[in-house]
C-alpha positions in Angstrom: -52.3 20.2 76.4 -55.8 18.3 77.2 -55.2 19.1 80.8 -54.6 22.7 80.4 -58.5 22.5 78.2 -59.8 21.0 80.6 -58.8 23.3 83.5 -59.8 26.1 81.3 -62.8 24.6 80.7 -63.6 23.4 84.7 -62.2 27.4 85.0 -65.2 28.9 82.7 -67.9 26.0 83.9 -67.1 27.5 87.4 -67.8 30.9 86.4 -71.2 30.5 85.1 -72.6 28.2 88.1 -71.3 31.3 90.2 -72.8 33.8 88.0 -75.9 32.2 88.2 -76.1 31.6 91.9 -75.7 35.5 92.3 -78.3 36.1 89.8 -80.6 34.4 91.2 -79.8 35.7 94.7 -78.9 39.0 94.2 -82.7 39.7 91.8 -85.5 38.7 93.3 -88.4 36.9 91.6 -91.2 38.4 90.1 -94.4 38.2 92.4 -97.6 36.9 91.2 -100.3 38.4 91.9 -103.4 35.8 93.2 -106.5 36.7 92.3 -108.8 37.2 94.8 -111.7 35.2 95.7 -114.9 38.1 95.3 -116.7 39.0 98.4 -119.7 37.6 99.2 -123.3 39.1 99.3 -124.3 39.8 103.1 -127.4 37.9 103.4 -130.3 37.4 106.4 -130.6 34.6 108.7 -133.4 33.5 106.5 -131.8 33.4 103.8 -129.0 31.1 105.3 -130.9 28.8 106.7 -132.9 28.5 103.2 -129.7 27.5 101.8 -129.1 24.7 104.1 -132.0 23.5 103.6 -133.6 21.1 100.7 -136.7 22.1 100.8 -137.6 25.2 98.8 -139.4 28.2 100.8 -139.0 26.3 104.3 -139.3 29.7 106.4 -142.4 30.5 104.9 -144.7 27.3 105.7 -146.5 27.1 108.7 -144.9 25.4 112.0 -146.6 22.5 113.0 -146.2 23.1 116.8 -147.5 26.7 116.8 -151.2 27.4 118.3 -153.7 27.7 116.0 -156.1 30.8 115.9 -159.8 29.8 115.7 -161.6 31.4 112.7 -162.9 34.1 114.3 -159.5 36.0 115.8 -158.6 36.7 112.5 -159.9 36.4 108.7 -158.0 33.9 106.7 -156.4 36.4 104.0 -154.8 37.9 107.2 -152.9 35.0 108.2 -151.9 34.3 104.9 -150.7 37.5 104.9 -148.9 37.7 107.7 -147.1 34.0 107.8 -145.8 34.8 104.0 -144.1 38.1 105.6 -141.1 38.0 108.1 -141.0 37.5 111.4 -139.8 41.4 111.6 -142.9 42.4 109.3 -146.0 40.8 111.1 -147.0 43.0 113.7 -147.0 47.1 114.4 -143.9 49.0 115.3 -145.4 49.2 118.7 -145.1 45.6 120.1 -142.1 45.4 119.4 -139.9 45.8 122.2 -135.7 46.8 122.0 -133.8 44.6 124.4 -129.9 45.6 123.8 -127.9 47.7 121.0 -124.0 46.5 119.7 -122.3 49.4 118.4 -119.7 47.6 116.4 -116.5 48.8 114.3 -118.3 48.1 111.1 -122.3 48.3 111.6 -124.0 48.3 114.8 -126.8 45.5 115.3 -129.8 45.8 117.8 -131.3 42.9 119.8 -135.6 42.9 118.9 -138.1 40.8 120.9 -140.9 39.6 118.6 -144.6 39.6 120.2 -146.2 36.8 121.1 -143.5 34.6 120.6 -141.0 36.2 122.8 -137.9 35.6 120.4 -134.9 37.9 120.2 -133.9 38.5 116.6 -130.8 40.7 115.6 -131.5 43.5 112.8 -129.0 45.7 111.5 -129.7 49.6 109.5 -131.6 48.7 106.5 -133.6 45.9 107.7 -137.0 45.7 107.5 -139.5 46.2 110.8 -142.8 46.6 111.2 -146.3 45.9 109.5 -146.3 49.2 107.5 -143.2 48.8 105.8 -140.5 50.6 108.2 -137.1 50.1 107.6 -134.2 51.0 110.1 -132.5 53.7 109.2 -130.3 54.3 111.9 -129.1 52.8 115.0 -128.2 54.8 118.3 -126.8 54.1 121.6 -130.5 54.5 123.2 -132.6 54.0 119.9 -133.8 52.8 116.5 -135.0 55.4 114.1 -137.2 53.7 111.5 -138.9 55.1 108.8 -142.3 54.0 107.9 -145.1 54.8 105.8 -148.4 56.1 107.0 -151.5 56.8 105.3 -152.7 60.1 105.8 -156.1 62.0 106.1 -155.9 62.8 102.3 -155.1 59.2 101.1 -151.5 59.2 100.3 -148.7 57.7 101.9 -146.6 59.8 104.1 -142.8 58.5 104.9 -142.5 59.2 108.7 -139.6 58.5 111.4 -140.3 56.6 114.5 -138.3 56.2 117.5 -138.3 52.7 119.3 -136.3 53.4 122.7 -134.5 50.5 124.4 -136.2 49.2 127.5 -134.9 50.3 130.8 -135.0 47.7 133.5 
């Protein structure tokens, strides 16, 4: 009689581990869903290379190397002025020259040479250019279209659109 429990028993034990091995096969497990990390801020070169840096407002001091202007070139609330803006906001829309346009699947990006200095910074729509406040509004295969303000005859400040055409060699 014990071996007949025990066979029923061994009989039944069998049946669950079965049971379970097709429950477990035959449903699948829930997913979790991961949370997802939030996308980060698109930010300018400045401001990246602020961040790697340790010492606060490094892009704004004065290089060392650079040439300096004697007193009469220009007053001194004019450099101040113009070494606390950009690089892109120092000098008029005109010296600026456009060396090459990436149209990419996202935003396109233009190539700018800087005056004086000779350096090629990328910009992107929305970026700022230019002494008077211009900001890119749109990039073309051939052209930048900025808008700028401009004083006019009256006194007030007119938002105009200039063209800066890409250089042909």
């Amino acid at each position: 009689m014990l071996n007949m429990i025990c066979n029923k028993f061994s009989y039944y034990l069998l049946c669950v581990i079965v049971l379970c091995f097709a429950i477990y096969f035959i449903f699948p497990s829930p997913v979790i869903a991961k949370p997802q990390a939030p996308q980060e801020k698109e930010i300018t070169i400045e401001e990246f290379l602020q961040q790697l840096s340790s010492v606060p407002f490094i892009l704004s001091r004065r290089d060392p190397f650079s040439k300096v202007l004697p007193p009469f070139e220009a007053s001194r609330s004019d450099s101040l002025l113009a070494m606390s803006a950009s690089v892109l906001e120092r000098y008029p829309l005109g010296d600026y020259q456009l060396v090459a346009i990436l149209i990419g699947d996202i935003y396109s990006r233009a190539l700018v040479k800087i005056p004086e200095s000779g350096k090629i910074m990328i910009v992107r729509e929305k970026d700022k250019l230019g002494n008077r406040g211009g900001v890119i509004k749109k990039i073309t295969k051939t052209a930048l279209l900025i808008e700028e303000n401009k004083k006019n005859d009256a006194g007030f400040v007119d938002r105009t659109e200039v063209q800066l055409n890409l250089q042909g060699k």
